[in-house]
GUSE-731345 format. One line per field, with one value per residue (C-alpha): residue in three letters; x, z, y. Coordinates in steps of 0.001 Angstrom, whole numbers, plus 500000, padded with zeros to 6 digits. Layout:
// GUSE-731345
r <- ALA  ...
u <- X  ...
w <- Z  ...
v <- Y  ...
//
This chain:
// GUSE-731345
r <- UNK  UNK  UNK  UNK  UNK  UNK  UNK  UNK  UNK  UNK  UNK  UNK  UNK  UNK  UNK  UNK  UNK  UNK  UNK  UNK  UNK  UNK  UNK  UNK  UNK  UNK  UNK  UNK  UNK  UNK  UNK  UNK  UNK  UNK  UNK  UNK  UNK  UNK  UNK  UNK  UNK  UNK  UNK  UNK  UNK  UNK  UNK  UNK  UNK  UNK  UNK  UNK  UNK  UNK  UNK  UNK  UNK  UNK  UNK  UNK  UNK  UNK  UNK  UNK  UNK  UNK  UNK  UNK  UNK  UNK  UNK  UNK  UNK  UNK  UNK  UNK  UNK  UNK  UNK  UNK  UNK  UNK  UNK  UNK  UNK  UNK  UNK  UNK  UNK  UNK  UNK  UNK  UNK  UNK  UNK  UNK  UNK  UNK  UNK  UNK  UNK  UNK  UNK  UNK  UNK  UNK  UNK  UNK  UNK  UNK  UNK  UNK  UNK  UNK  UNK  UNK  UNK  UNK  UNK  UNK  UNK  UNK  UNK  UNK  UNK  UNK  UNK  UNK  UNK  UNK  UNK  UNK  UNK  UNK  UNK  UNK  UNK  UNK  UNK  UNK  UNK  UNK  UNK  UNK  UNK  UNK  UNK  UNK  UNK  UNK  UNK  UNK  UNK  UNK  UNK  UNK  UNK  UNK  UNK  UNK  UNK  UNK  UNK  UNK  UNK  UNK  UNK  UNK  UNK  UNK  UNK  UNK  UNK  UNK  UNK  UNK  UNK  UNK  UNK  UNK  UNK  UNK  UNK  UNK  UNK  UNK  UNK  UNK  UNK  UNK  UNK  UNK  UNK  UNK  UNK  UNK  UNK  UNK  UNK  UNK  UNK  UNK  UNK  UNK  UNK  UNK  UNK  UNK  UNK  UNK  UNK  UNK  UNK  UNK  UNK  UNK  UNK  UNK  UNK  UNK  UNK  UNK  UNK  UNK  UNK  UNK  UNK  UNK  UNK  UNK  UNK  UNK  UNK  UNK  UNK  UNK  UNK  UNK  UNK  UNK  UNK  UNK  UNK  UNK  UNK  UNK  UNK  UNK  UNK  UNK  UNK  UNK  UNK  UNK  UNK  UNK  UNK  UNK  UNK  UNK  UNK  UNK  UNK  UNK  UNK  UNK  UNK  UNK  UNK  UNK  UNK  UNK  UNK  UNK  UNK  UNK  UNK  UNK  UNK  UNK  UNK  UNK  UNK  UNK  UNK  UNK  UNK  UNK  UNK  UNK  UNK  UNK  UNK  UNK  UNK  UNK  UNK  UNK  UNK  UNK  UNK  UNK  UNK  UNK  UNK  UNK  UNK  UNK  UNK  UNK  UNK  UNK  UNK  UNK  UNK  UNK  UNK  UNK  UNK  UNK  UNK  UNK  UNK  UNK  UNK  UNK  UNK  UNK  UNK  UNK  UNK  UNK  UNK  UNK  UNK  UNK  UNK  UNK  UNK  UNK  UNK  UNK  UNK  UNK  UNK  UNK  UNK  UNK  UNK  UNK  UNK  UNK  UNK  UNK  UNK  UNK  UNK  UNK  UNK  UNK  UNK  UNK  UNK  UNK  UNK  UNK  UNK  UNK  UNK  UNK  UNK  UNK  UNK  UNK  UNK  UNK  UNK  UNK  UNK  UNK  UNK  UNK  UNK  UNK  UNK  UNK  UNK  UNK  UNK  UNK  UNK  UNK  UNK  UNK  UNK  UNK  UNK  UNK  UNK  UNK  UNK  UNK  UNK  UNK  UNK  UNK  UNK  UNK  UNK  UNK  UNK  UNK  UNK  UNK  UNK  UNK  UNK  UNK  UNK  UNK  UNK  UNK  UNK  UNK  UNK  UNK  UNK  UNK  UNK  UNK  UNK  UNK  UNK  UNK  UNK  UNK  UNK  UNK  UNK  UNK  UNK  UNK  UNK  UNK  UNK  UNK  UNK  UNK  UNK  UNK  UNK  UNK  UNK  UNK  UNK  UNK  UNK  UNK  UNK  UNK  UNK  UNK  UNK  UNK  UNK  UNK  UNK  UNK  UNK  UNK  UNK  UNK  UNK  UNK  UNK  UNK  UNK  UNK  UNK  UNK  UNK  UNK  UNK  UNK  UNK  UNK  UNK  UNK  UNK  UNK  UNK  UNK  UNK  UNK  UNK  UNK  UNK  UNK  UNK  UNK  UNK  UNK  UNK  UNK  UNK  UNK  UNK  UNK  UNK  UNK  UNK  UNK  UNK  UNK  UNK
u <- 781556  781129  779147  776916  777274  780955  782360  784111  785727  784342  784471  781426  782111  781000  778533  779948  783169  782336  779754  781865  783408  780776  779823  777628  777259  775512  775786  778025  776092  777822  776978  778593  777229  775220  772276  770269  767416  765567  764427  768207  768147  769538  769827  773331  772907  772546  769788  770619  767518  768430  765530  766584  765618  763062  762035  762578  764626  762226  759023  760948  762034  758899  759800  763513  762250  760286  763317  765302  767465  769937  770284  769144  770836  767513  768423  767047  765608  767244  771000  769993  768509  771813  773430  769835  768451  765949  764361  761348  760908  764474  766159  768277  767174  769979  769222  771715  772015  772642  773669  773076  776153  778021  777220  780375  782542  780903  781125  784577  785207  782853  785087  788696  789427  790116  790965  793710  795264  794667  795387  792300  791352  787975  787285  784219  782672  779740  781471  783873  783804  783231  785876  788405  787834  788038  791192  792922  792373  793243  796249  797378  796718  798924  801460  801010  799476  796172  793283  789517  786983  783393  781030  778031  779073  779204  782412  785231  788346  790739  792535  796147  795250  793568  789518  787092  786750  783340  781272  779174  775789  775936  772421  773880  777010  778914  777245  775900  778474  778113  778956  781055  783130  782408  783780  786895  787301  786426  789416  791533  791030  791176  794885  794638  796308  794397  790617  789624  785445  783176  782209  778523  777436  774168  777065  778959  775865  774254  777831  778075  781928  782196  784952  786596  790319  790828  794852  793643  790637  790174  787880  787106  784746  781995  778112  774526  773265  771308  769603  765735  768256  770867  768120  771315  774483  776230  774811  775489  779070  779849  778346  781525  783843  782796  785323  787908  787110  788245  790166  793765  793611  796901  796596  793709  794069  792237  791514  793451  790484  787916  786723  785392  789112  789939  787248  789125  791906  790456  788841  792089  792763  796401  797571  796618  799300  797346  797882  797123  796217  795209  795453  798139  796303  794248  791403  793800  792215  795005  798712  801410  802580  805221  802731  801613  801004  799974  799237  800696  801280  798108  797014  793867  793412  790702  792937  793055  795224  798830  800658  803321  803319  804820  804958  806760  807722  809660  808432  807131  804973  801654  799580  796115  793695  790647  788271  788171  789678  787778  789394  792583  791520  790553  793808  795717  793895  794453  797716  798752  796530  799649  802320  801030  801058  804579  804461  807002  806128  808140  806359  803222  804006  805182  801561  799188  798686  796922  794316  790669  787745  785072  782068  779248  781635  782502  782088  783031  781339  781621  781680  783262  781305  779635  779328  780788  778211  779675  777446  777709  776688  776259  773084  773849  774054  777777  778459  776647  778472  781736  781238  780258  783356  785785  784094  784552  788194  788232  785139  785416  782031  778948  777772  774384  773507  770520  769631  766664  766253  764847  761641  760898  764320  765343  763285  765560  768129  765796  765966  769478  770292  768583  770338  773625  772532  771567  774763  777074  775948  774717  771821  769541  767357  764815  764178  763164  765586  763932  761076  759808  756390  756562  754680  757967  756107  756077  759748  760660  758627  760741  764131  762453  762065  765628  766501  766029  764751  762230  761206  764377  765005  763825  761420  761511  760466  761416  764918  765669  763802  765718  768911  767693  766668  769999  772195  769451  770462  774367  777262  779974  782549  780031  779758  776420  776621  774052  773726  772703  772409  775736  776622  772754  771032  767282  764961  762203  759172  756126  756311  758096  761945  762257  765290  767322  771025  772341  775396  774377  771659  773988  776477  773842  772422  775717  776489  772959  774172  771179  772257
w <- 838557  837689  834666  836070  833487  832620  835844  833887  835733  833660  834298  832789  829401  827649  824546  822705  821906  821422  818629  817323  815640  813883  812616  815473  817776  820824  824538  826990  828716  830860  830304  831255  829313  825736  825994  823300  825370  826608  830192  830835  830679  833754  834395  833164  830042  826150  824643  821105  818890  815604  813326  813565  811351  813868  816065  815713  818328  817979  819378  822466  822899  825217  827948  827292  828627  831173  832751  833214  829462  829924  825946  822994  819889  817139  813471  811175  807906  806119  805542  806008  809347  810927  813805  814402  818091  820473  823799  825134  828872  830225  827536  824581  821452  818943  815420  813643  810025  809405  812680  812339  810689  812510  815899  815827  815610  817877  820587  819665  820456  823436  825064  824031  821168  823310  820926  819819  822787  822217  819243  817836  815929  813965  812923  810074  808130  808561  810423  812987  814243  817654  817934  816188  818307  821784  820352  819540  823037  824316  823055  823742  826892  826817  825963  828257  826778  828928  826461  826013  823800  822233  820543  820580  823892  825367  826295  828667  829999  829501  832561  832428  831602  828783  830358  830164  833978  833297  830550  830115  828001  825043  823122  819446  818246  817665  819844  819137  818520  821911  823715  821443  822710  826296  826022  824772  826910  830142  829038  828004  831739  833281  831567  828627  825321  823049  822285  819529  818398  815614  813445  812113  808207  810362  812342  809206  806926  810019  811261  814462  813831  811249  813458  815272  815258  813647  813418  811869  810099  809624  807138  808207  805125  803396  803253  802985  806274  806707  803180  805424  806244  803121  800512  798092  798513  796704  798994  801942  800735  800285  803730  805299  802855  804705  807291  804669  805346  808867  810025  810419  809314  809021  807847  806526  806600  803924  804186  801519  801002  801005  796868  798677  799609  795770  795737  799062  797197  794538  796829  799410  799675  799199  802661  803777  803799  802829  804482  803383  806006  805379  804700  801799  800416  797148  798044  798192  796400  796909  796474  799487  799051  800621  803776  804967  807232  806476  808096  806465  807438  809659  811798  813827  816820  819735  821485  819066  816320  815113  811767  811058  810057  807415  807502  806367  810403  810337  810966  813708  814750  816629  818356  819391  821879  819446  817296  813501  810651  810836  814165  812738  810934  813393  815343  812329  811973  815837  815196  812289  813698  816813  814277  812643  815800  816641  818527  817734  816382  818618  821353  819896  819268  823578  824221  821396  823536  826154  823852  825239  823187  823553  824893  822640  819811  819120  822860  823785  826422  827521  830303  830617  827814  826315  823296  822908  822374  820549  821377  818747  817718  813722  812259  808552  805850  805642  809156  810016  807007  808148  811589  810698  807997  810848  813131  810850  810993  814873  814894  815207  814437  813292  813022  814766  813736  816274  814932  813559  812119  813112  813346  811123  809926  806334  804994  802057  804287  805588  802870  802886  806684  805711  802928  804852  807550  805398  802921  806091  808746  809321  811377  811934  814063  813479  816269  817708  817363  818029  816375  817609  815449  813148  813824  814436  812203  809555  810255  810058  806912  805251  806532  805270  801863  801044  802189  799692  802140  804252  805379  807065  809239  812601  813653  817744  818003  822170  822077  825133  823803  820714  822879  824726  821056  819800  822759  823021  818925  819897  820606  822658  819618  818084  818109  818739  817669  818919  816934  816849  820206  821377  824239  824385  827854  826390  823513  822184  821773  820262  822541  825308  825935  827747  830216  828359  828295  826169  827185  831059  829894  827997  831037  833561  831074  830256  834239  834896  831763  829585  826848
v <- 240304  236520  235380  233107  230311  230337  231995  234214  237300  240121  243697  246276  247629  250562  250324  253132  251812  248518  249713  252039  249504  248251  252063  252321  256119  255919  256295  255921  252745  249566  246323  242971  240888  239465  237572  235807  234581  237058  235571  235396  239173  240831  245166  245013  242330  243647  241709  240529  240496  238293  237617  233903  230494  229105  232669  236150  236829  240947  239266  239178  242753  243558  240529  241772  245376  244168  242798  245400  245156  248591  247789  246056  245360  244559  243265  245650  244957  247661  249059  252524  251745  250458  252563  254157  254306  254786  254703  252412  253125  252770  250788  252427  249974  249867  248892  246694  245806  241984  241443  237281  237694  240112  238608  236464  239605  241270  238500  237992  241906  242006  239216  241075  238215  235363  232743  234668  233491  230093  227128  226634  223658  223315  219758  219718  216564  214048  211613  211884  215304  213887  211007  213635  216642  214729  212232  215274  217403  214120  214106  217558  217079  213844  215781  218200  220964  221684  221291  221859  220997  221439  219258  217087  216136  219515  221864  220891  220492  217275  215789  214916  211268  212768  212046  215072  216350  217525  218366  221340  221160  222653  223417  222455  220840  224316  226492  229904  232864  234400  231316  230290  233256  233221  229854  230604  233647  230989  228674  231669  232318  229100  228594  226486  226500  224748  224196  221739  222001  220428  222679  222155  222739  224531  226895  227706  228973  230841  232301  231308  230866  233854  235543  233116  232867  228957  227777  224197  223303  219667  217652  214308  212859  213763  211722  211907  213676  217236  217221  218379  221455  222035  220747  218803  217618  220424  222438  220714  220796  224345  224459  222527  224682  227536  226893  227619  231373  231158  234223  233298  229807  228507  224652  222590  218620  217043  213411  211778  208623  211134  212380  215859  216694  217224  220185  221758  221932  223746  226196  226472  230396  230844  231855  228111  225250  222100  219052  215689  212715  209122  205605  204455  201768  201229  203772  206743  209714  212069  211356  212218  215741  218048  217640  215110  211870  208362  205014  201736  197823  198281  195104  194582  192700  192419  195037  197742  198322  199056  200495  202718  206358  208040  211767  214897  215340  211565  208241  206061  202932  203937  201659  202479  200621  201192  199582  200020  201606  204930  205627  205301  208088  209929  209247  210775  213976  214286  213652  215828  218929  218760  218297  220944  223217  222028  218981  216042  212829  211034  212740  211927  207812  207943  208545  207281  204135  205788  207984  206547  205614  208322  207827  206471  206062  202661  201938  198087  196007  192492  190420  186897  184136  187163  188214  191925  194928  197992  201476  203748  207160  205635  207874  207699  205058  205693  205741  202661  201072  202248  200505  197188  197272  198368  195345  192701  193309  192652  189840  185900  185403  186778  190821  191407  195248  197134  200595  202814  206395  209577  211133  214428  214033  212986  210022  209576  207684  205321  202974  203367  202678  198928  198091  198915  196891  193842  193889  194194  192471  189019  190071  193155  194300  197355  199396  202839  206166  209439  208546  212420  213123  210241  206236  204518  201449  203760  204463  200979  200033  203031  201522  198111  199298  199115  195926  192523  190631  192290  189467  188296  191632  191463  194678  195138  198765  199203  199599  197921  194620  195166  194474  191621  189685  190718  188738  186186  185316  186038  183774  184724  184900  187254  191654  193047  196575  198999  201825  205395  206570  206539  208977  210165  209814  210055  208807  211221  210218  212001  215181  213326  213631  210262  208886  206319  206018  203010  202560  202263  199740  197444  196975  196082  193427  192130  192037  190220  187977  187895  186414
//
C-alpha cells in the first residue's frame, strides 16, 4: 500500500511484535502506519497519544476513535501502567510509559531501521545548520553519491548539479520522530546513500532524534538564540550536546574558532573520533590535531572566495563562488563530514567550484548600475554580525543593514540586533519581522534601545518600504543586505500568516531599477 505523504511502499505489520520489544503483550492487530495527528487517522493507522509541550496528544483519543483508529498507543503517567490495555468500541488502547521518549525507537523499528542503510550526518549549532546541511548534500551529490536532506527548508532530494529537485514542507526544523523515520525509510527506498539534517536544541531535549542512526555529528558555533525555550545559555548548550548521544556516532567535527567546541571535547564519549575544522588564523580556539582540516591564505573577491586546505587527508586549493567568511566555514564542515565518510580531497577540490549558494542565505542580487542586495536568513545578534563582517570583505562602498526581530520571541536580543547593526554597518534600517502578537513600534523601540544613536537609525516598519529607502540611500558600489527572512515566503502578522517572499520582491525591484 502507498503512504500517502511519502509514497512509501509499505506492507501491514503486526502490533504484537513490534511492542514486544518495548515490553509490550498484546494482540495480533495490522497496521501500516503511525500517526500523530489524529484527523490523519485512517482504519489501518496507530494513533500515537504523547502528552506533548503545547497539547496532549490524550484529548484527542475520542476524534482518533471516531475515525476508525484499529490502535492507540496513550503515554501513561505511571511506570506500572506501561504494557496495560484496553478496548473503547473497536479500538485496542495501549498504554505506554514515557513514550515522548521512546517514540524515536519505536518509529525507527516500525520502519525496519532505515538509516542504517544510509550515511547520516546531523549538523547542530545556532548558525549555519542550513547553509551546512544543503553545502554538504550538495556536495555528495557532486561527487556522485545521490543525497537528501532536511532542514528549515524542508526534506529533499539533490540533483546531479547539486540543486534540490523539490522540497517537501517540513512542520519544524528536525521534524518529529515518526517522520523523521518515514523520511529516511522514503530515501532508503528511493536509492540514496546519504541524508544530511539540522538538528534542533528543541528536537534533541524532546527526542525526536533519540534513536536515529547518526555517522557524523557536526557543530557549527554556538550564540544567543532560544533562551524563551531553554531559559540560559548553559542550558541551551547541553541541549546541542545532546547529539553526542547519537546511536552509532562515529565522528564529531568541532569548529576549531568556536569556545563551545572545548566543552565537546570534554563531554566526547570515547567511541567518537573528534575532528577539528576551521580557520588557522589568530582566533583559533583549538589547535590542529591528528584530525583535522583547515583553511589558510584566504582571499575575497566579488566572485567568491579562495584559500588552501590543510588536512590530515592531504592538501589542496578550494575555490568557492560564495560570499563571506562564515561560508567558508560551512564549506569545511561539508567538506570534512565526506572525508570523514571516505571521500578524497582531491575529489572534493574537482567540484567545490560548483557548490551553489542556498536559498535565503547570503543570497546576491544585482542588476547592471545597482547596488547589490544580499537576502539573508540573519535572526540573531551574532548572525547579523557575522554577515555584515563577511560583506565588508567583498564591499567597495558603504554597508546598508534592513532587519527587525520577532514577535513573542526573546526580547533580550532586541537591543542587541541594534547595536550590531549600528557598530557594523554604515546604515540601518528598522523594520517589521514576524512581529506575530507584539506592536512592531514597540519592537523597534526595544531594538532602538541598544543602539548610541537612536536618533540616527532609520524606523520603516513595512518591509517592502524598508527596501525601497534602503536603494533609494544606496550607490551602486554599495551592499544592501536584507536580513532575517531569507528563504521565507510569508510575514506574520498579529493572527495573520501573510504572502511575502523577499527574495522574489528584491529581483523585480532591482529589474524595474528603483534605486
Amino acid at each position: 500500500m502507498l503512504d500517502n505523504t511519502l509514497g512509501i511502499i509499505n506492507h501491514a505489520q503486526s502490533i504484537q511484535p513490534l511492542l514486544a520489544q518495548f515490553g509490550i503483550i498484546t494482540a495480533d492487530i495490522p497496521i501500516e502506519s503511525l500517526v500523530l495527528d489524529s484527523r490523519e487517522v485512517a482504519i489501518h493507522s496507530a494513533f500515537i497519544a504523547l502528552k506533548g509541550h503545547a497539547r496532549d496528544g490524550r484529548d484527542f483519543i475520542p476524534q482518533a476513535i471516531s475515525l476508525g483508529a484499529k490502535v492507540i498507543i496513550a503515554e501513561c503517567n505511571l511506570p506500572q501502567e506501561h504494557g496495560q490495555t484496553s478496548m473503547r468500541e473497536q479500538s485496542l488502547i495501549v498504554h505506554f510509559y514515557a513514550l515522548t521518549q521512546h517514540l524515536s525507537a519505536l518509529a525507527a523499528a516500525f520502519y525496519g531501521q532505515p538509516a542504517k542503510q544510509l550515511q547520516v550526518i546531523g549538523v547542530t549549532g545556532t548558525n549555519g545548520k542550513t547553509s551546512t546541511v544543503q553545502l554538504t548534500s550538495q556536495l555528495a551529490a557532486l561527487l556522485n553519491k545521490p543525497a537528501a536532506s532536511i532542514g528549515t527548508l524542508g526534506s529533499g532530494e539533490i540533483d546531479s548539479q547539486g540543486r534540490c529537485s523539490s522540497f517537501g514542507e517540513t512542520l519544524n526544523t528536525t521534524p518529529d520522530a515518526i517522520t523523521m523515520h518515514k523520511l529516511m525509510a522514503q530515501y532508503a527506498h528511493d536509492g540514496i546513500k546519504q541524508v544530511a539534517l539540522e538538528v534542533s536544541s528543541h528536537a534533541l531535549v524532546q527526542h525526536r532524534i533519540a534513536a536515529l542512526k547518526m555517522d557524523v555529528a557536526v557543530l557549527t558555533n554556538l550564540t544567543r538564540d532560544h533562551l524563551d525555550y531553554h531559559g540560559t545559555m548553559q542550558a541551551y548548550a547541553q541541549a546541542k550536546r545532546e547529539i553526542l548521544n547519537q546511536p552509532e556516532l562515529k565522528f564529531v567535527l568541532l569548529n576549531a574558532n568556536e569556545n563551545e567546541s572545548k566543552h565537546w571535547l570534554k563531554h566526547m564519549p570515547l567511541q567518537v573520533v573528534p575532528v577539528i575544522y576551521g580557520i588557522d588564523d589568530d582566533s583559533l580556539i583549538l589547535p590542529t590535531t591528528e584530525h583535522m582540516c583547515f583553511a589558510q591564505n584566504i582571499k575575497y573577491s566579488s566572485q567568491g572566495c579562495r584559500f588552501n586546505v590543510v588536512s590530515s587527508w592531504g592538501t589542496c586549493e578550494i575555490q568557492l563562488s560564495l560570499l563571506g567568511r562564515f561560508n567558508i566555514f560551512n564549506a569545511l564542515a561539508a567538506i570534512t563530514s565526506q572525508l570523514c565518510l571516505g571521500e578524497s580531497l582531491e575529489d572534493i577540490a574537482s567540484v567545490a567550484h560548483k557548490l551553489v549558494p542556498v536559498a535565503g542565505r547570503m543570497e546576491c542580487f544585482s542588476t547592471e548600475n545597482s547596488p547589490i542586495v544580499v537576502v539573508d536568513y540573519a535572526h540573531t545578534p551574532d548572525a547579523l554580525k557575522q554577515a555584515l563582517l563577511a560583506l565588508r570583505h567583498h564591499s567597495e562602498g558603504r554597508l546598508i543593514a534592513i532587519f527587525g526581530c520577532g514577535g513573542d520571541r526573546d526580547k533580550g536580543k532586541r537591543s542587541l540586533m541594534g547595536e550590531v547593526a549600528e557598530t557594523f554597518g554604515d546604515i540601518a534600517i528598522i523594520t517589521n519581522d514576524n512581529s506575530r502578537s507584539e506592536d512592531p513600534s514597540a519592537i523597534a523601540n526595544d531594538i532602538l534601545a541598544g543602539c548610541i544613536h537612536p536618533e540616527q537609525i532609520h524606523v520603516v516598519l513595512d518591509r517592502k518600504d524598508a527596501i525601497k529607502k534602503a536603494l533609494s540611500l544606496a550607490a551602486p558600489e554599495d551592499i544592501v543586505l536584507v536580513a532575517g527572512k531569507g528563504h521565507e515566503n510569508y510575514q506574520i502578522i498579529g493572527n495573520e500568516t501573510v504572502a511575502y517572499d523577499e527574495r522574489e520582491y528584491v529581483q523585480q525591484l532591482l529589474e524595474r531599477n528603483i534605486t
